[in-house]
Each structure stands twice: as structure tokens, then as C-alpha cells.
C-alpha positions as CSV (number, residue, x, y, z in Angstrom):
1,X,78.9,14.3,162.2
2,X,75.1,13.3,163.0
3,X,74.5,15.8,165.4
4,X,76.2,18.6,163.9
5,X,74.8,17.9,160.3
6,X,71.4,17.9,162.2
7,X,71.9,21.5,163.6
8,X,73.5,23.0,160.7
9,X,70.5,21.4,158.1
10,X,68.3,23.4,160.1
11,X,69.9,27.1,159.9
12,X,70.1,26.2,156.2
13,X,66.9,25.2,155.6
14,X,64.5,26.7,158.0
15,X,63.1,30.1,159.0
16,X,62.9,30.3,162.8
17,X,63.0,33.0,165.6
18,X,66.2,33.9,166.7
19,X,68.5,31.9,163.8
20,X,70.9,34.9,162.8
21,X,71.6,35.1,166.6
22,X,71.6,31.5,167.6
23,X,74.0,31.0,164.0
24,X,76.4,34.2,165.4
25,X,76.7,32.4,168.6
26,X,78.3,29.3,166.4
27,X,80.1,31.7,164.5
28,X,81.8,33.3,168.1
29,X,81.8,29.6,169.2
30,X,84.5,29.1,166.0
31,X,86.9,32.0,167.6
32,X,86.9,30.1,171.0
33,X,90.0,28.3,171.8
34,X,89.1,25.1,173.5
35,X,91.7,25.9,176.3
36,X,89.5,28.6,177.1
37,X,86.1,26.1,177.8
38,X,88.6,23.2,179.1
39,X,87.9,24.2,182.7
40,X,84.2,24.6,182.5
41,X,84.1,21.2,181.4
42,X,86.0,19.8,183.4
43,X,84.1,21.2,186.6
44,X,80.7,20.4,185.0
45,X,82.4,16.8,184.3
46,X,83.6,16.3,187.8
47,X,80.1,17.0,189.0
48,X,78.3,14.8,186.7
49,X,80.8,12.3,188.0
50,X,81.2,11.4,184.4
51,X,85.4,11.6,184.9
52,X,87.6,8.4,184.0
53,X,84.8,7.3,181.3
54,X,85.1,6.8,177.4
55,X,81.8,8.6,177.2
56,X,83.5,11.8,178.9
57,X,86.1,12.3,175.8
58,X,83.5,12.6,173.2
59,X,80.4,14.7,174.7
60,X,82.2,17.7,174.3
61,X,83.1,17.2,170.9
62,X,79.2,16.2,169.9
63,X,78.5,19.1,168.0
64,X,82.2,21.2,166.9
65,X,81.0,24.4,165.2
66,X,83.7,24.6,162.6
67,X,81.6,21.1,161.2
68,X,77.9,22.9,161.9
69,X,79.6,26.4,160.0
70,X,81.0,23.7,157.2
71,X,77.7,22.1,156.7
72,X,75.6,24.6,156.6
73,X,77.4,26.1,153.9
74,X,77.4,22.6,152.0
75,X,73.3,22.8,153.0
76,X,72.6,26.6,151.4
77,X,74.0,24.9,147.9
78,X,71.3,22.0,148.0
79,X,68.3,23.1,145.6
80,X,64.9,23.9,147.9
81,X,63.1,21.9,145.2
82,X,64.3,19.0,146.3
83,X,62.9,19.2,149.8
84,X,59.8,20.6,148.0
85,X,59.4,17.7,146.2
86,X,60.3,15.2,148.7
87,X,57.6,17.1,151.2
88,X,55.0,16.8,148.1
89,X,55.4,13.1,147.8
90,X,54.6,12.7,151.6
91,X,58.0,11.7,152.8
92,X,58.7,13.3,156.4
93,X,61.1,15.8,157.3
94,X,63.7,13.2,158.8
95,X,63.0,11.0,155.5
96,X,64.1,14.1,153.7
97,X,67.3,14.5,155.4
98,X,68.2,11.0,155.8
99,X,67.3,9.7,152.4
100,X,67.6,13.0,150.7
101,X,70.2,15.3,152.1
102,X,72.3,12.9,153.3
103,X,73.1,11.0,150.2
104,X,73.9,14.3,148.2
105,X,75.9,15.4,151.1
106,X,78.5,12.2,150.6
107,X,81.7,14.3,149.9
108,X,80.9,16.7,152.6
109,X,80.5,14.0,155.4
110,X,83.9,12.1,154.3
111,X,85.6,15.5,154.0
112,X,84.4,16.1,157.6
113,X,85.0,12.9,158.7
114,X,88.1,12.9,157.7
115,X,89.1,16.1,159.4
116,X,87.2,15.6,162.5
117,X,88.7,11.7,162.8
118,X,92.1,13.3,162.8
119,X,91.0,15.8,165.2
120,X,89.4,13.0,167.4
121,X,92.1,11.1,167.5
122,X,94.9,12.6,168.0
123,X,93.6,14.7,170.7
124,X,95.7,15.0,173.9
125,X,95.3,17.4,176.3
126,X,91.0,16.9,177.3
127,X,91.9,12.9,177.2
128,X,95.0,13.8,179.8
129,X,92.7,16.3,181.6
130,X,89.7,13.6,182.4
131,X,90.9,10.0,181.8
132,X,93.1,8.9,185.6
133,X,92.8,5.3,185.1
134,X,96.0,4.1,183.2
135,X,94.1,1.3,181.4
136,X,91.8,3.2,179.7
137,X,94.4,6.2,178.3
138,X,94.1,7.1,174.5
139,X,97.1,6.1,172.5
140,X,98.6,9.8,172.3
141,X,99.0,9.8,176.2
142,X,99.7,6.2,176.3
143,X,103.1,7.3,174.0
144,X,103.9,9.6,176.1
145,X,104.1,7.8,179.4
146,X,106.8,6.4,177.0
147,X,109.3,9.9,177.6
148,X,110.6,9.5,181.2
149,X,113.8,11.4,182.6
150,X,115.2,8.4,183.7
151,X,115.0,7.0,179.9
152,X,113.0,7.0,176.9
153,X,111.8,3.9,175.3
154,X,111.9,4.9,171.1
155,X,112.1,1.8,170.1
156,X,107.8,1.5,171.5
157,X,107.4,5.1,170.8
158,X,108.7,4.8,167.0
159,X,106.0,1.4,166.7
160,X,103.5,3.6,168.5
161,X,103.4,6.7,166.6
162,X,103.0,4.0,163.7
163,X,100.5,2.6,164.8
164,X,98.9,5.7,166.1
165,X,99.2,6.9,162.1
166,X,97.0,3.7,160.9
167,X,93.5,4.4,161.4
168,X,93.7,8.0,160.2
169,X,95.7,7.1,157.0
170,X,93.1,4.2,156.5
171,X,90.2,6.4,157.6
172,X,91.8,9.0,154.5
173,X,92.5,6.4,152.2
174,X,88.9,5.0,152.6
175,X,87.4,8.1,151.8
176,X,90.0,10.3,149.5
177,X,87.8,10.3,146.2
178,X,85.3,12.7,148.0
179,X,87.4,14.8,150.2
180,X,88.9,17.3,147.5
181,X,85.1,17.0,145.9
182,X,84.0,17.4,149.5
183,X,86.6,20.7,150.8
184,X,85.8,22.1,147.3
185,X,81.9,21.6,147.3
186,X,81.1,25.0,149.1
187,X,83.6,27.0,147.6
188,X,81.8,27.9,144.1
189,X,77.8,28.6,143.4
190,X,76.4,28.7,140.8
């Protein structure tokens, strides 16, 4: 959420060379299928020798575009004369968008956390793709080395999927009061 509210506070906010092109570029980014990227990654992983690491499952995912497009629209709605004021009254630009931005942009961040927790963590196929040690497999592969042909275990595969529900229904439940304010926030000006 950092990283992509970082890149999407600055097409909203600044002017710079090449922004409608670099923003079109997120835009086309959006109507990529990850499928389609999967092998890239996974040669450019291979080479790094960053394969069978933690670290490996979330550097793709460091900045999604769908959350850059999402804040950047939340971003357009927050008044300039906030930023002007905060820039007259000497605070620096990363003051302004930590203790500024940032706090206004509470519903957005839960509605995106939300959304890209869920995402996150129920991710199987990159996990499947780059993880080869069995110890350190997510939970969604881990229930499926449950479904063998020679039998399948339901009774762990019923307590897994569970289990597998908790963190994103407590994640949801943690942060519900600003998720419909949050998917809502971009969807009227005025």
C-alpha cells in the first residue's frame, strides 16, 4: 500500500515530464493478466537467485496498478489547499503526505488493504511457481498437497480452509467501518 500510494500521490499531485505516458503505461499495466508477466518473473527470479525465499512472493506485488489507478483517483479529490498550506507552514513534502494525506486517506487505505490482503493471501499459482521447499509453502498450496489420487484428507482440508478464512475475515472485520466509505470515496465529486 506504501509504495503504491507513493507512486499514485505523485501523478495526482505533480506536474512532471512524461506523466500522461508514464500514467497510460499503469493504465495498460491494469489490462495485463498476470499469467502473461508470470514467466518473465520467474526467469528474472531464477537469476537473481531470489527463488525458495518469502521475499520472492511479494516483490512482484510491491506496487499492483489497479491500487496506484485506485489511489490516485482518491488523491485528485484531496483539496490543493491543503498541500498549499502545509508547504506554507514549512512542513516537507514527505511530512505532507505522511501527516497530511495519509490520515485523510484512512478509508481508502483499509478499502485497499482489504482487497489487496485478500488478493495476497490467497494467491496460489506465483507461490506454487517459486516457493520448492515444502516448509516454507503458503497455506493455499499447503491445502492442496492435501488432494492426492490415492486419497484426500477433508477432514485437514475442511480445518484448513478455516483457518485459511481467519485472517482475511479478521483483517475485514477490523477495518469494515471504512471500506464502503473507502470503495465509495472516488465515486462522487463535488
Amino acid at each position: 500500500l506504501l509504495v503504491s500510494s507513493f507512486v499514485a500521490y505523485g501523478f495526482a499531485m505533480y506536474d512532471f515530464k512524461g506523466k500522461t505516458a508514464a500514467f497510460i503505461a499503469v493504465l495498460l499495466l491494469m489490462t495485463v493478466p498476470f499469467e502473461i508477466m508470470m514467466l518473465p518473473l520467474y526467469v528474472m527470479v531464477n537469476d537473481l537467485g531470489l527463488a525458495d525465499s518469502y521475499g520472492v512472493i511479494v516483490l512482484p506485488f510491491l506496487a499492483a496498478s489497479v491500487t496506484i489507478f485506485f489511489f490516485r483517483q482518491y488523491f485528485t479529490g484531496i483539496p490543493k489547499g491543503l498541500l498549499e498550506a502545509g508547504r506554507v507552514d514549512g512542513v516537507t513534502e514527505f511530512g505532507i503526505f505522511f501527516k497530511v494525506v495519509l490520515p485523510i486517506s484512512r478509508p481508502a487505505l483499509a478499502a485497499m488493504g482489504i482487497l489487496n490482503g485478500m488478493v495476497t493471501w490467497n494467491n496460489f499459482l506465483w507461490p506454487l511457481l517459486v516457493l520448492r521447499s515444502a516448509e516454507k509453502f503458503t497455506l493455499p498450496i499447503g491445502l492442496n498437497t492435501l488432494l492426492t489420487p490415492y486419497g484426500n484428507n477433508y477432514d485437514l482440508l475442511i480445518i484448513g480452509s478455516f483457518f485459511s478464512l481467519l485472517p482475511v475475515l479478521v483483517l475485514f472485520l477490523c477495518f469494515q467501518r471504512f471500506f464502503v466509505a473507502g470503495m465509495t470515496a472516488g465515486a462522487l465529486k463535488g
